[in-house]
N, C-alpha and C positions, 0 to 999 in steps of 0.2 A: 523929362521928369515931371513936366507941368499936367502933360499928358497922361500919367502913370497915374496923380495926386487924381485927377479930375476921374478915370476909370471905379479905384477905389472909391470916390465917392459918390459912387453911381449905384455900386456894386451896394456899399453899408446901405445907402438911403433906399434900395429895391427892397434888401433883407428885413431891413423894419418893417416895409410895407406890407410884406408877406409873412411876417410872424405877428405883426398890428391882427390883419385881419383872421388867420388863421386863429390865433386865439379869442378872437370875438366867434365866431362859429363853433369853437370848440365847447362842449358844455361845461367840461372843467378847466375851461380858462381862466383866468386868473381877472379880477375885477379891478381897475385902475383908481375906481373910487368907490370907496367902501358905501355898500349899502344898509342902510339903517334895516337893524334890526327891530322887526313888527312880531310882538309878543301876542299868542293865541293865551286867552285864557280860559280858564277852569270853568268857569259858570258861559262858556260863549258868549259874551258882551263886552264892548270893549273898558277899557280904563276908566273912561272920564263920568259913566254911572255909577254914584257912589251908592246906589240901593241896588246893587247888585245880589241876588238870592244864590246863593251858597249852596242850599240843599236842590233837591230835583223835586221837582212835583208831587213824585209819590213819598218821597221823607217829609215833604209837607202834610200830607194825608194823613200819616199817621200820627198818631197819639201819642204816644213811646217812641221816643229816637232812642235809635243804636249808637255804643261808642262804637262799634267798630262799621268797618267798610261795609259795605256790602257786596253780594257775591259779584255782580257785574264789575265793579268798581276793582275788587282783589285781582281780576281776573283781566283784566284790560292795562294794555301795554297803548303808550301814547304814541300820536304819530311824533308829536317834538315833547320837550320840555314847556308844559305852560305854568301861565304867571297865576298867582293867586296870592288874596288881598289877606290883611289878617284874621279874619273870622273864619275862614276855612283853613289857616294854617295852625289857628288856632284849635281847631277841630283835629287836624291831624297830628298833635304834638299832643293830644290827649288821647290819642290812638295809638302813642306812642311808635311813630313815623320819625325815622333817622332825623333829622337835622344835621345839615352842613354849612359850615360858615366860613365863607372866603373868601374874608376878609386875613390880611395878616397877622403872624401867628402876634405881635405886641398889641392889639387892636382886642384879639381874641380871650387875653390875657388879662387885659383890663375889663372883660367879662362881656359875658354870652350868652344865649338861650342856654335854659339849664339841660344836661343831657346834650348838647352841640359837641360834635367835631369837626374839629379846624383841621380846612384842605384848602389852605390860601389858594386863588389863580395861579398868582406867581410864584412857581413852585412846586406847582402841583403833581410834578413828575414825581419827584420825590419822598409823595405822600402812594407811589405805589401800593407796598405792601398793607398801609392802611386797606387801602381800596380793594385790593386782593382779599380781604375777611369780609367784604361787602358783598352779599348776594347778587347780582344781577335782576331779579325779580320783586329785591326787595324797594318799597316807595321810599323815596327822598326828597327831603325839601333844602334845596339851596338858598340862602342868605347873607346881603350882606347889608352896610349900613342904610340902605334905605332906597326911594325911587329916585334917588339921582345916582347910585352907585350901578355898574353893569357889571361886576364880577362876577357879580351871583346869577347872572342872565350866562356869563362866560364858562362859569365850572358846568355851569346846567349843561350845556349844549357839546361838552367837552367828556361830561360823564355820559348822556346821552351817543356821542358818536363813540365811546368805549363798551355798548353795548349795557347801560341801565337805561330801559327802555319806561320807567315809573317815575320821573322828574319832573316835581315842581319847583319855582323859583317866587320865593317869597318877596312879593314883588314892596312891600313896604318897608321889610327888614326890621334891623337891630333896632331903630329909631323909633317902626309903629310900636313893637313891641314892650319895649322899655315904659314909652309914653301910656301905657294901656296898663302897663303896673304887671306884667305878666313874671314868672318865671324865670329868675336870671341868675348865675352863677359866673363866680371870678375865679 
């Protein structure tokens, strides 16, 4: 019997070894420890520039800015969802650009970007048929309470792998925007 014990625990300890490594080789292996997620943003510069420029060179050239997109920008599907600070989300919520806030629906309730719909993370299965009236080509900006919250980094990448290939994720949130006196409804 001691014998029998000692086989199987040859047998269990080989099988770890060879589903350990097989799934380190596999690409869609599974990660043992999660890796922090590294936000690409909107102006290519990282976070910690706070005179980050917003516009492109040539909307600086001109004279007259456009409210709306321009055709390159309408036209361009992202490789991820990127982050963007509040003056460019602010730009885009005057372009009238969805807003999504996902944060939860009692959070949402006590008031929101004005024009916001709530598609909590947790939850968000739920919020299907919402998302089914949602164009796939149409821009979205995800949001939630600010740079310490990752929800709105979670719906991003969630809406993104459901095929909205136009996601940004407002990376200051409810917080910058409140604080800025911007447009808010309960």
């Amino acid at each position: 019997m001691n014998i029998n014990l000692i086989k199987i625990s040859w047998i269990i300890l080989v099988s770890i070894l060879i589903s350990l490594v097989y799934n380190h080789f596999n690409p869609k292996g599974l990660n043992f420890i999660r890796q922090e997620r590294v936000l690409i943003w909107e102006d290519s510069s990282d976070s910690d520039n706070s005179d980050n420029e917003i516009l492109s060179e040539e909307d600086n050239n001109n004279s007259a800015q456009t409210d709306e997109l321009t055709q390159n920008e309408k036209n361009e599907n992202l490789e991820q969802p990127k982050a963007i600070k509040l003056d460019f989300a602010y730009k885009l919520f005057n372009q009238n650009v969805k807003f999504i806030d996902a944060r939860p629906v009692e959070e949402f309730a006590e008031g929101h970007i004005k024009g916001a719909i709530n598609i909590p993370f947790y939850g968000s299965e739920e919020y299907e048929s919402v998302l089914n009236k949602i164009p796939k080509d149409e821009y979205l900006v995800t949001y939630c309470d600010g740079d310490d919250c990752d929800l709105s980094i979670l719906l991003g990448d969630e809406l993104f792998e459901k095929g909205y290939k136009k996601v940004y994720v407002f990376y200051g949130g409810w917080n910058d925007w409140v604080k800025n006196n911007y447009p808010i409804e309960k």
